[in-house]
N, C-alpha and C positions, 0 to 999 in steps of 0.2 A: 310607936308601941314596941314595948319589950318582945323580944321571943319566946319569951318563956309564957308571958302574957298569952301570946299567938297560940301555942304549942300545947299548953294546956287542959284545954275543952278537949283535943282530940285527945291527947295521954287519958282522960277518963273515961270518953267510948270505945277508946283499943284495949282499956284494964277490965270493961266490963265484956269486952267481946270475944277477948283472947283465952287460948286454955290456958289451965298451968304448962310451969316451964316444960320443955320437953329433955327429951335427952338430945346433949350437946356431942353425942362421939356413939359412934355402934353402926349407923345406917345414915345415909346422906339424907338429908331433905332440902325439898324445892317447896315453898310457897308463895300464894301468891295471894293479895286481896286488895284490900277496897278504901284508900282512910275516908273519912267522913266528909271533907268535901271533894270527894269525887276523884281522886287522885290513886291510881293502881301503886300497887308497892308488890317488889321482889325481892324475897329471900335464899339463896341457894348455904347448907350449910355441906359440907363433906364431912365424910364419916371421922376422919382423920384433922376433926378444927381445930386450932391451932391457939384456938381462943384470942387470934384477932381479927377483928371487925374491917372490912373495906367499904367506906360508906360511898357509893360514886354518886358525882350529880351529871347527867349529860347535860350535851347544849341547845341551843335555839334550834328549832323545829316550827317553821313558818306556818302562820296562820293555816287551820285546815288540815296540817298532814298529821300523818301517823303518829302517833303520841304514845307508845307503851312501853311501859317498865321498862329501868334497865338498870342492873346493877353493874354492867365491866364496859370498856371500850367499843368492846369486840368479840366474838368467840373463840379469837385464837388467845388472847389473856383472861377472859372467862377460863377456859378451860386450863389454863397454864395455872389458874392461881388455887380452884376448886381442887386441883392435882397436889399442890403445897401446903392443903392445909388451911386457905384463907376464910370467913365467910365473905360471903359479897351481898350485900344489900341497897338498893336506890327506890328511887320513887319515879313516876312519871309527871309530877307536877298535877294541876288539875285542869291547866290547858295549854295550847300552845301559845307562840309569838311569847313576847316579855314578859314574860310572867314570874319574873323574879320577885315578889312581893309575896306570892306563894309558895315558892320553890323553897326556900330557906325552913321556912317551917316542915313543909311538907316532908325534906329531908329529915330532920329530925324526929320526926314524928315518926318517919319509917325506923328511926334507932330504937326508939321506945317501942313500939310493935315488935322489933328485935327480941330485944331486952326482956320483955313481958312471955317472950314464947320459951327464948332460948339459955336466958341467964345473963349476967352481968360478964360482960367479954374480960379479957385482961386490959385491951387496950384495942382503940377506936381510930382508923386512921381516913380521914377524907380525901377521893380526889376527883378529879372531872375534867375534862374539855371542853373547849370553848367558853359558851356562853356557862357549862358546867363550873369551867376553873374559876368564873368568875363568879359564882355560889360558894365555890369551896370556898376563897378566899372572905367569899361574908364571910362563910362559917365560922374559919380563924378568928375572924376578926370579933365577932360576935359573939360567939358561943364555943371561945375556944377550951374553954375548959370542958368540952366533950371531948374532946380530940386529943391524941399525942403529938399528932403534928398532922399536915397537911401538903399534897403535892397538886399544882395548878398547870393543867397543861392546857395550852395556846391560850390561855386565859386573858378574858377583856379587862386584864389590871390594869388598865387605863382608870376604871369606872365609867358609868354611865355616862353622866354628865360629859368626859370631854370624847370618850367617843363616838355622840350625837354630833357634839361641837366639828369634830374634826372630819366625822361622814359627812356635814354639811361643805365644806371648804372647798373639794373639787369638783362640786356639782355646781357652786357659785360659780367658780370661776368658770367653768366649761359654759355656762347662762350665759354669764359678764363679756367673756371674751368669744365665743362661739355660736352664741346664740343670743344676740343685745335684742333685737327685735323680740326677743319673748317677751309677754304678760305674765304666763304662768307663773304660780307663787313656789315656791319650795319646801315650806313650810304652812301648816294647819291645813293639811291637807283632808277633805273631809270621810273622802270615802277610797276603795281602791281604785273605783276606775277614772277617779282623778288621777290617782297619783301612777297611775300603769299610761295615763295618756302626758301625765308630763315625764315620764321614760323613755317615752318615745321619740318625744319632743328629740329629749338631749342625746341621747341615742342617734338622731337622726342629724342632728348638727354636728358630733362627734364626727361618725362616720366619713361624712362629708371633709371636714376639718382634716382628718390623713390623708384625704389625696393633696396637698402642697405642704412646701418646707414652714410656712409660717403657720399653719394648721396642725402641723406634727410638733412643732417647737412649746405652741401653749396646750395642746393635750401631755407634753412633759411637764408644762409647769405645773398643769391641775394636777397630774400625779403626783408632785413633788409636794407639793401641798396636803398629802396626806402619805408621806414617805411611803408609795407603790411600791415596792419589789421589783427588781428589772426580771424576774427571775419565780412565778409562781404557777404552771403546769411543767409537767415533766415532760408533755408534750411538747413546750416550747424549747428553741435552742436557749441554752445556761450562755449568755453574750460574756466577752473579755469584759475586763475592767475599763477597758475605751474602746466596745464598742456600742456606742451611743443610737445606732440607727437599730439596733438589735434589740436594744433593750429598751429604746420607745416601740418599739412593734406590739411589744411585752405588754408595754402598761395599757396600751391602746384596747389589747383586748382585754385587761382585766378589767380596765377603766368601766367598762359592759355590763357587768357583775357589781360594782359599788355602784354605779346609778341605781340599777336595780334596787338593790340596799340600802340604798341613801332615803328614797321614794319607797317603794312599796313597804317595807319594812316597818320604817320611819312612821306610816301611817296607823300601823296598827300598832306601835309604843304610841303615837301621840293621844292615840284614842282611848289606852288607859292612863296615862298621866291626865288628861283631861287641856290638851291644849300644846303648843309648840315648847319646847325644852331646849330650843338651841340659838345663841346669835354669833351674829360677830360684829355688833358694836364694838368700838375700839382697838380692834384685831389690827396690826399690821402686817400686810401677806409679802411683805421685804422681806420682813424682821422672820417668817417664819420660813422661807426660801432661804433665807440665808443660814438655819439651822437643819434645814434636810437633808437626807443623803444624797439625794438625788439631784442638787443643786449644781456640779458639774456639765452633768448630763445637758441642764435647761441651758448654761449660758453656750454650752458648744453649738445647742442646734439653735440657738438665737443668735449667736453669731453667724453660720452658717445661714439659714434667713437674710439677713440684714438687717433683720428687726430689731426694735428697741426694748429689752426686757425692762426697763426702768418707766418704760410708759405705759406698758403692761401693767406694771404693778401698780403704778399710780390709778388706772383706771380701774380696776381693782378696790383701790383702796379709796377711791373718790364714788365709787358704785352704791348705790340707796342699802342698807344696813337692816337688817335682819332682827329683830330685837322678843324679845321670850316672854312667854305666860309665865309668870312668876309661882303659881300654884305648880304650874309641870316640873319649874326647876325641882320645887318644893319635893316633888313625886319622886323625881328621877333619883335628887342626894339620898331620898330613902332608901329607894333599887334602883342602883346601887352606887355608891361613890365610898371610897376608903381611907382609913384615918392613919394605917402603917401599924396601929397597936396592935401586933401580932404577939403571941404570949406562948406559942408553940414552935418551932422549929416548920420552917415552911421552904420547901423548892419549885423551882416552877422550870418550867422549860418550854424552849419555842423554837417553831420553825425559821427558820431565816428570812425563805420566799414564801411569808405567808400571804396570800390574796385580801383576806376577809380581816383578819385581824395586825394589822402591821406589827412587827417586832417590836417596834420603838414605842409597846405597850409596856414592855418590859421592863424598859428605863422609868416609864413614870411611876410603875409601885417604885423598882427602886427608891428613886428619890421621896417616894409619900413614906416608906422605913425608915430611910434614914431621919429625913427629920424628926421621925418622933423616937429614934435610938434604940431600934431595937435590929440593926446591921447584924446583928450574931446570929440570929436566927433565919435570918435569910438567904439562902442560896438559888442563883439560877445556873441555868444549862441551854444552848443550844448548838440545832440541829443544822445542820447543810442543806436544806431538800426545799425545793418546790409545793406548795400548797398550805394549806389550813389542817391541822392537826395530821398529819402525815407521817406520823411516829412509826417505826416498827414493831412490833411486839417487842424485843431487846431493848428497843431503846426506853420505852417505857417501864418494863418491870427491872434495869438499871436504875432507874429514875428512883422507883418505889425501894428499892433494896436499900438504896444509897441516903434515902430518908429514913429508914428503918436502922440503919447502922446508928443515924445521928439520934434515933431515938434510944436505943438500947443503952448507948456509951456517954451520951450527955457533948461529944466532943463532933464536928462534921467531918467526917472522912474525905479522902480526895474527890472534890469534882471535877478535876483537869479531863478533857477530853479524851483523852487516852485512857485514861480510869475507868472514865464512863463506857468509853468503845470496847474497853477489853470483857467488859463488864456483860455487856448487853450481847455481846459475839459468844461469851460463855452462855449465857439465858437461850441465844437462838440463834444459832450457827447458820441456819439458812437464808439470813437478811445482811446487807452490809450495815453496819452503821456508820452515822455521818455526825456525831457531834465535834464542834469545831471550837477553837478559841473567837470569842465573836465579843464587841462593845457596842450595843445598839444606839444609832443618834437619839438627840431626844426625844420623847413625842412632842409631835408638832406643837400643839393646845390640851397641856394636860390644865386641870381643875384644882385649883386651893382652896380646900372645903373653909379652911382658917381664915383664910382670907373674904371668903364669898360670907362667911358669919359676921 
């Protein structure tokens, strides 16, 4: 179904509920309300607007939590942007977990509530985190001729689809190779305390599995298997480039957090899709070790072992096969999987040691742009740092400036990292920034929506 389709019913209960426009410049205003299915929406405009619009989408907020409005980051770029002029406006969605089948509309829907109160801005610019960036970039995709352009931070440009595909891969293998005696299924999971007690499960074999060298060797491989990060708390030590036992320690613990995600998560997307959304019929887990970053890493500590990585992978790849609800796939391409027809100037930017979202999400928009030709509009950037959206304040309203230039001038100004740094140390002298020259490997299993047609 179109958006505009979506988006419509509620544009007629905001037109009938909204006052006339107000004044856009005299006195700041904050409000807040209610769209029609139940979804909070926030407006902050400053005295001094600028007449453009900052539409933000936030990210994934797990079943049950807190869920309200937000229009910026954070307070420290809230307050950074409501001081320059910006308006900020988002929406809280109208529930939590996956709820991107709502969230797009609902976005928009908060621009028209805008729009209705405050006037017709100059110009609309989308951005968001996480599970947000990967709204914005519907957005683009979708409904880009609302926008000027759009900026996508730690964004699931993977798409849905392969990054179900690929949260599945290292829970296989850690089942397959560390836990062969399980039943448990991994998929159609029915309820949560199915799926919190097969976490435990592999949690528990995991564990287990680091105390010896052959244990530690295929917990590198299941990380490699979804390019982990040697390198994703700040708590942790940042390991050399060869050292291997450092930066399995790394993955071991992050490994903790993507069960989690893989399982609990998992269960409440599959439960609105209506059914399992992931396999790996046909997968070969060589083919995709042999494209990881972290592929070094595994054959040092399987040599070390003595182990055989090539029997590994075989049993692996000879292991009973996972195979998908075709109505879920059906769900998931809707929210969300992307086609590259971007029609606006778009940047994204990522962390390098992302935990949640690996970098080598980066590379599959990439390559989903290019083939459909439209490389000139797309720019990315990243960061040097630890974590899941772990941006500074700098380095983000760098990011936003730097898309603003490409919008004012038609042409993209420098994103050399040094650009960016100088950039974002002018915006906020009190953080270092860390954007770096960086080529992310592939993602492991991205999705060819052309192909899957």
């Amino acid at each position: 179904m179109r958006l505009a389709r979506l988006v419509a019913p509620l544009v007629l209960v905001i037109g009938l509920l909204a006052p006339g426009h107000a004044a856009a410049t005299g006195t700041p205003s904050h409000v807040e309300g209610v769209l029609p299915d139940g979804a909070g929406y926030v407006l902050d405009v400053p005295a001094n607007w600028n007449r453009t619009v900052l539409l933000y989408s936030h990210g994934y907020v797990p079943q049950g939590g807190p869920n309200p409005a937000r229009n910026a980051p954070g307070d420290a770029e809230r307050t950074a942007l409501l001081g320059q002029g910006y308006a900020l406006i988002g929406s809280s969605y109208p529930d939590t977990g996956w709820i991107v089948e709502r969230a797009l509309p609902d976005q928009l829907a908060t621009l028209d509530v805008f729009t209705a109160r405050f006037g017709q801005p100059r110009r609309t610019i989308a951005w968001g985190t996480s599970m947000g960036g990967m709204i914005t970039t519907g957005l683009a995709e979708r409904a880009g001729h609302r926008f000027a352009g759009t900026l996508a931070m730690c964004g699931l440009e993977m798409g849905g689809v392969a990054l179900w595909n690929n949260t599945l891969d290292p829970l296989f293998a850690i089942k397959t190779l560390l836990a062969p005696a399980s039943t448990r299924s991994l998929v159609r999971l029915p309820d949560q305390a199915t799926a919190l007690a097969t976490r435990d499960e592999l949690t528990a074999a995991l564990d287990a599995a680091q105390a010896t060298p052959t244990g530690r060797a295929r917990i590198a491989l299941a990380a490699a298997l979804h390019n982990l990060p040697a390198w994703t708390d700040p708590s942790m030590p940042e390991p050399a480039p060869d050292d291997v036992d450092t930066a399995q320690r790394n993955q071991f613990q992050t490994l903790h957090g993507t069960i989690h995600v893989g399982l609990s998560w998992r269960q409440e997307a599959e439960t609105r899709a209506g059914g399992n959304m992931s396999w790996n019929i046909g997968v070969d887990y060589a083919r995709i070790l042999a494209r990881s970053a972290d592929r070094p890493e595994v054959e040092t500590l399987y040599a070390r072992a003595g182990l055989s990585l090539a029997a590994d992978l075989d049993t692996l790849n000879r292991a009973p096969r996972i195979t998908p609800d075709l109505r879920a796939v059906g769900y998931l391409i809707h929210n969300i999987v992307f086609t590259g027809r971007i029609t606006k100037p778009m940047l994204t930017i990522h962390t390098t040691g992302d935990n949640l979202v690996p970098v080598q999400a980066e590379a599959a928009y990439a390559e989903t742009v290019h083939a459909a030709g439209r490389d000139t509009l797309l720019r990315q950037a990243f960061v040097h740092r630890p974590g899941h959206c772990t941006f500074t304040t700098g380095e983000m309203l760098a990011a936003l400036r730097t898309l603003e230039q490409r919008i004012n001038t038609g042409r993209w100004p420098s994103t050399a990292p040094a650009t960016l740094n100088n950039l974002a140390s002018t915006i906020d002298p009190t953080a270092t920034p860390a954007y770096i020259t960086y080529h992310p490997a592939p993602y492991p299993r991205p999705f060819d929506l052309a192909a899957h047609r």
